[in-house]
N, C-alpha and C positions, 0 to 999 in steps of 0.2 A: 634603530640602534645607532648613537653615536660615534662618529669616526673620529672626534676628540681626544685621543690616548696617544699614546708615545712607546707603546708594546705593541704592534698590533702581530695576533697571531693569527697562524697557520694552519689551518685545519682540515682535518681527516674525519668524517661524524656519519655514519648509519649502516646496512651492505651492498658482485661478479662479474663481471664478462671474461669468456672467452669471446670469438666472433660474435657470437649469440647469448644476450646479457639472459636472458629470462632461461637456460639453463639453469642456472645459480638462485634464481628468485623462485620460494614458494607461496604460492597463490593462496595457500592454506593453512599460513601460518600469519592471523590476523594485527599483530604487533608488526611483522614485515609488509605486510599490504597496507597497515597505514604509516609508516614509515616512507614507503615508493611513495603512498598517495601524494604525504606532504610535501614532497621535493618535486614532485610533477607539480604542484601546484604553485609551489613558486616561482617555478617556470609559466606556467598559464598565467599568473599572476602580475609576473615584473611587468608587463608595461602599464596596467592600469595601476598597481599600488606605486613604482617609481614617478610616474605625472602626478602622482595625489601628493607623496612624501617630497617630493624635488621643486617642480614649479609652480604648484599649486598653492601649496603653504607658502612658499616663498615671495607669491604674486598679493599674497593677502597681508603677508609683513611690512610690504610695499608699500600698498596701498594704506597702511597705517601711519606712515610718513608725512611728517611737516609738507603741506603743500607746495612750500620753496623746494625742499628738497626733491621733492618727485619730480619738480619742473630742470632740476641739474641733472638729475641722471635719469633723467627719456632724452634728453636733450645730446648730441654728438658732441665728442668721439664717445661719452658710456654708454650712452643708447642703451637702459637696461632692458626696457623693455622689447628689442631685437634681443636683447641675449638669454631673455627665456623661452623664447621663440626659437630661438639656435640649441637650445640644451632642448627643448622639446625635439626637435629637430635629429638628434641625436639619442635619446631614449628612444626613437620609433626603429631607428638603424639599429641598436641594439636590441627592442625589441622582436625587431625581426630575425633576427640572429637566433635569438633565446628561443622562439618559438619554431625554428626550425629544430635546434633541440631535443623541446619537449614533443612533436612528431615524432622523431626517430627513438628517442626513448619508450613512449609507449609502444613503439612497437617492438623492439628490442625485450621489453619485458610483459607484452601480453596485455597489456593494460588498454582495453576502449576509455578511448576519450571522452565519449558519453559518460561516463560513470563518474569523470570531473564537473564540482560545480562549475556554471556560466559565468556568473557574475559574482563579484564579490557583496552586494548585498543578499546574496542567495547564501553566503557562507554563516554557519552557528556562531555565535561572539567569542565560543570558546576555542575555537577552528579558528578567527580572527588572527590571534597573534601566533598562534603558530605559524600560518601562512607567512607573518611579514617574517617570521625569523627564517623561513623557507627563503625568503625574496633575497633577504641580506646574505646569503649564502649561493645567491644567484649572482649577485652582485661578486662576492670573492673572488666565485666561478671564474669571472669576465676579467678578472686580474690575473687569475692563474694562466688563462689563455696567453696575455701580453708573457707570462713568464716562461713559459715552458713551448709556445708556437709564434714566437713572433722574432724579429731582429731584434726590436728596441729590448727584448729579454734576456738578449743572448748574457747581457752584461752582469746581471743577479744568476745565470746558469752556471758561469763560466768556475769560480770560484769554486763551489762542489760536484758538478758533473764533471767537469773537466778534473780535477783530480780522483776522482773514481774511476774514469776513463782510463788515467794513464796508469795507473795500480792494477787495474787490468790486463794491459798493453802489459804492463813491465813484468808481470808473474807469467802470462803464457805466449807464445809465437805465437805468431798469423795462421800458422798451419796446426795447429791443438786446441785455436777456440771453438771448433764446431762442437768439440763434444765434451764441452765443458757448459754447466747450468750455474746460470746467474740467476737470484733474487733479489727482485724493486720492490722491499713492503714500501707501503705508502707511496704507492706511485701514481697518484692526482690524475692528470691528465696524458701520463703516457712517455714523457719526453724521455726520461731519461733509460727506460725499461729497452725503447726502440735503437736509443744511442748505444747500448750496449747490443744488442742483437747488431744493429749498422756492423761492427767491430767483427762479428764471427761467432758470437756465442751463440748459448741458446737463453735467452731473458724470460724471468717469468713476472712479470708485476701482480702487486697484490693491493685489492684498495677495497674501503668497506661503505664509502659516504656515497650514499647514491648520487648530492649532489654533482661529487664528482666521476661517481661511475657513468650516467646519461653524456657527461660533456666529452666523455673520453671514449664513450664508443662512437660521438658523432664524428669527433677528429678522425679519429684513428679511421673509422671503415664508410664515412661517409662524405671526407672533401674528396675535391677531383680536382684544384690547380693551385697553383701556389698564390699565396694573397688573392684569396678565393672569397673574402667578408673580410670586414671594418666596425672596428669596435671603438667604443669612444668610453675605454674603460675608467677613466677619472673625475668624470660628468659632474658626480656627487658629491664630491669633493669640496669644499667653497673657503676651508681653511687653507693657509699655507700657497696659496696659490698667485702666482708671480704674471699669469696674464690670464683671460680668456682664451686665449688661443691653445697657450698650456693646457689647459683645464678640458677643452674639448677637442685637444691634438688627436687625429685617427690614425690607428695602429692596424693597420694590414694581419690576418692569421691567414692560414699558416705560412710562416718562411719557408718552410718545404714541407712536402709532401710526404708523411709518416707512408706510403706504400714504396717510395723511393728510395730511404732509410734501409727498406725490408728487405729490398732488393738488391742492393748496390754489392757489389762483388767485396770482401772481406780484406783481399791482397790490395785494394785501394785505398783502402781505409786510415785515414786522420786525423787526430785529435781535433775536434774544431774548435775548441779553445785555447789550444795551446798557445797562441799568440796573448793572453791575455792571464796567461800564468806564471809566475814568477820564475829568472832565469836560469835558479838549480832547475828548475823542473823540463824547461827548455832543453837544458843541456842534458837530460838525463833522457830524454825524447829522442833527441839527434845520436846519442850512444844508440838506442835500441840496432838489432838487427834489422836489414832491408827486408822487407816483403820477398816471396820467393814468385816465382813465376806463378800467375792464375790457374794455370793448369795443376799445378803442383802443394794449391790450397784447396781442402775440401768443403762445400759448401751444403749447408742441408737450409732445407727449406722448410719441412716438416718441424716445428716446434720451435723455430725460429723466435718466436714471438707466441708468449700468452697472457690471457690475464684473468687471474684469478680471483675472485668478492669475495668480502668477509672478512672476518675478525680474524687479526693475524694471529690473535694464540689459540686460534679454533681450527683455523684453515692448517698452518705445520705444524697441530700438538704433534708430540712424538709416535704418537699411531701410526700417524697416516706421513710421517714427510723427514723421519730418523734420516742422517746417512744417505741426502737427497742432494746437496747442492756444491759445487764446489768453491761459490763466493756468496755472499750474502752482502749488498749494495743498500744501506740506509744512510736518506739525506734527509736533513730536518724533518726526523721519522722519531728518533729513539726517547726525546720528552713529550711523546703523544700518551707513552706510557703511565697509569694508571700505578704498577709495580713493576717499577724496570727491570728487575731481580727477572722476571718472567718473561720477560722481551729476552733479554740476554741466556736466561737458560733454552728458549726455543731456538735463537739465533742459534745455539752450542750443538742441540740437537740436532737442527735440520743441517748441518755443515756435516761435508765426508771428513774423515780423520786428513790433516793438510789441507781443508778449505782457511778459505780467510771471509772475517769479517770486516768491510771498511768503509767507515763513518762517517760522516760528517753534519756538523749542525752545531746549533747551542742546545739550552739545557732551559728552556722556556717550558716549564711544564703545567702541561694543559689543565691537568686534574691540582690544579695547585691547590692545598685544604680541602679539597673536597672528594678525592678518593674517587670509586665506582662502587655505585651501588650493591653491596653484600662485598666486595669484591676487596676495600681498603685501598690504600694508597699510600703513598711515601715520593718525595723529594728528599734525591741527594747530590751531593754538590758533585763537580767534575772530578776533586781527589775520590770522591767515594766512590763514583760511578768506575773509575778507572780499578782502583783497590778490587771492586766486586766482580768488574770484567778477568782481573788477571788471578783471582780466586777458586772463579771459576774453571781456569784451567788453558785460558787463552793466551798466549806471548805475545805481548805489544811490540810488532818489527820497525813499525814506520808511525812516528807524532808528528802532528804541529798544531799550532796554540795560536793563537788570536787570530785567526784568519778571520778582515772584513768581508760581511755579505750581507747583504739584502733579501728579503723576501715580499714579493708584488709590491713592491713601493712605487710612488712617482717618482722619477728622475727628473722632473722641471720642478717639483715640490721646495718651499724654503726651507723643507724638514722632510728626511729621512731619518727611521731608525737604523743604524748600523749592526748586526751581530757581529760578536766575535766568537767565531766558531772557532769548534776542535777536528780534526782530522787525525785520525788512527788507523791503521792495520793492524787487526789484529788476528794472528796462525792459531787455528785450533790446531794440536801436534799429531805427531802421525800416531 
């Protein structure tokens, strides 16, 4: 798949974890068992299909080259042919990475590894492209890491965690988050679900794309130190790129340790982005009340932290999750929707009377013309989406409008796309 475009989106795509991902996975529902298979598989997959699609093609383009030419660039300082030796060199670190992963996934979900093909000529033609579109979503994967576990991310984080952070902060004291439940639909790899638990809540994240359920149970229950792997997540890259060194800069995960987060006492707790949020927000930070003494903030440890797989309008229909949560936290979540109209009425549901919902993202929508299957579809613009939120029943307390942000971009790239996102609170009423 070409990285050629100037949209590039964000993706949520297939289905649990709590500690234990295979809770949530059944073995006996054969559309879900080949859904796992194929996302393990492009895990097994990425390092032989990224040397075949990266340097391999690449090395034969090469070699099609005016023979002056090939003799300028082997020749020093381009030395091309060390620099495909160095990007190989770096798919192996990464895919070592990946294949730790796909380890901890099949066992997380019950899945022998024996029962994956070995070799990619052992795979049907039809399995073929499946797999690479599995690999290209391995690849994302390894951008989302940079985004949501590394420093260099903190900067694409900061914008919408950090104003959800402080919306949080600002509606309850230090000593009333324990028993207050927050919901992360769409919460990828984890970051932002833990940042709110760090805070004193009780976080539940919810995510359906296996890709990203295997990478976020390895984070989450499986590092042990900080800048623990190295990932050389922009390797593939060869547009827009302002050096080699850019292109295969290594990016340390995790910046901290998601067990650390989990544990860090509540009355300590501060914004970590605040320093990079605009300075109403600062000063609106420094008003809060002080922390009160540790002793005198209650800490639960029990449901601290969940996470939940699956389809978000399946996981909280109103059956099972009415009158359950008292904030509801969607960040470049709510144009994943298919019929936003249905996002926004579960969001309504699952909120206690006085919960709040607060947003943020743009309005990139994934299902753009083409709906879900039996299910339809609709794009609407941000007046509509607001009209059908305050319709519905919700009072918009807290806007703002063009806020710049990024999602997994490169930051040495001669091109990033910019969103301008929305940020709202919005009160279900008592």
């Amino acid at each position: 798949m070409s990285e050629h475009h100037h949209q590039p989106q964000y993706q949520h795509d297939g289905p649990p974890h709590d500690d234990d991902a295979s809770d949530d996975f059944d073995p006996n529902d054969p559309e879900e068992t080949q859904a796992l298979h194929s996302c393990l598989l492009g895990y097994k997959f990425y390092r032989a299909l990224t040397h075949q699609q990266i340097t391999n093609t690449r090395r034969q383009n090469f070699h099609c080259l005016p023979t002056p030419h090939r003799e300028t660039l082997c020749a020093p300082p381009l030395s091309l042919i060390q620099t495909f030796q160095n990007i190989d060199t770096c798919i192996r670190t990464n895919a070592d990475f990946v294949e730790h992963i796909l380890g901890t996934g099949c066992a997380a979900f019950g899945v022998d590894p024996a029962v994956l093909p070995d070799q990619l000529t052992l795979l049907p033609p039809a399995l073929r492209g499946e797999v690479e579109n599995a690999v290209d979503k391995v690849h994302s994967v390894l951008k989302q890491f940079v985004r949501d576990w590394s420093e260099e991310g903190k900067e694409e984080r900061a914008p919408g965690y950090g104003r959800v952070l402080h919306a949080l902060a600002k509606r309850w004291r230090v000593e009333e988050r324990a028993e207050k439940r927050v919901l992360v639909p769409g919460a990828g790899l984890g970051r932002l679900a833990l940042e709110v638990a760090e805070m004193g809540c009780r976080a539940e994240g919810n995510e359906w794309s296996y890709a990203m359920l295997v990478g976020s149970q390895f984070v989450l229950n499986c590092t042990q130190q900080q800048n623990q792997f190295t990932l050389h997540p922009f390797l593939r890259s060869f547009s827009l790129q302002r050096s080699r060194s850019a292109q295969l800069r290594p990016i340390p995960i995790p910046d901290i340790l998601p067990s650390h987060l989990v544990t860090a006492h509540p009355s300590q707790w501060s914004n970590p982005y605040l320093s990079l949020l605009p300075a109403h927000l600062q000063a609106e930070a420094a008003a809060l009340p002080p922390s009160p003494p540790p002793n005198l903030v209650p800490v639960t440890t029990e449901d601290r932290i969940s996470m939940v797989s699956g389809d978000f309008l399946t996981c909280y229909r109103p059956s099972v999750a009415a009158n359950s949560f008292d904030a509801i936290a969607t960040n470049f979540f709510l144009d994943t929707a298919a019929d936003p109209l249905a996002y926004i009425d579960v969001i309504w549901t699952s909120l206690k009377p006085g919960g709040v919902w607060i947003n943020f993202g743009p309005l990139l929508w994934h299902f753009d013309g083409k709906g879900r299957e039996g299910q339809g579809g609709v794009e609407l613009t941000l007046e509509e989406v607001l009209y059908v939120t305050e319709l519905r029943g919700f009072r918009i307390t807290e806007r703002e409008s063009g806020v710049p942000s990024f999602y997994t971009s490169d930051r040495e790239s001669m091109g990033r796309w910019a969103y301008q996102c929305e940020f709202w609170v919005a009160e279900k009423p008592m």
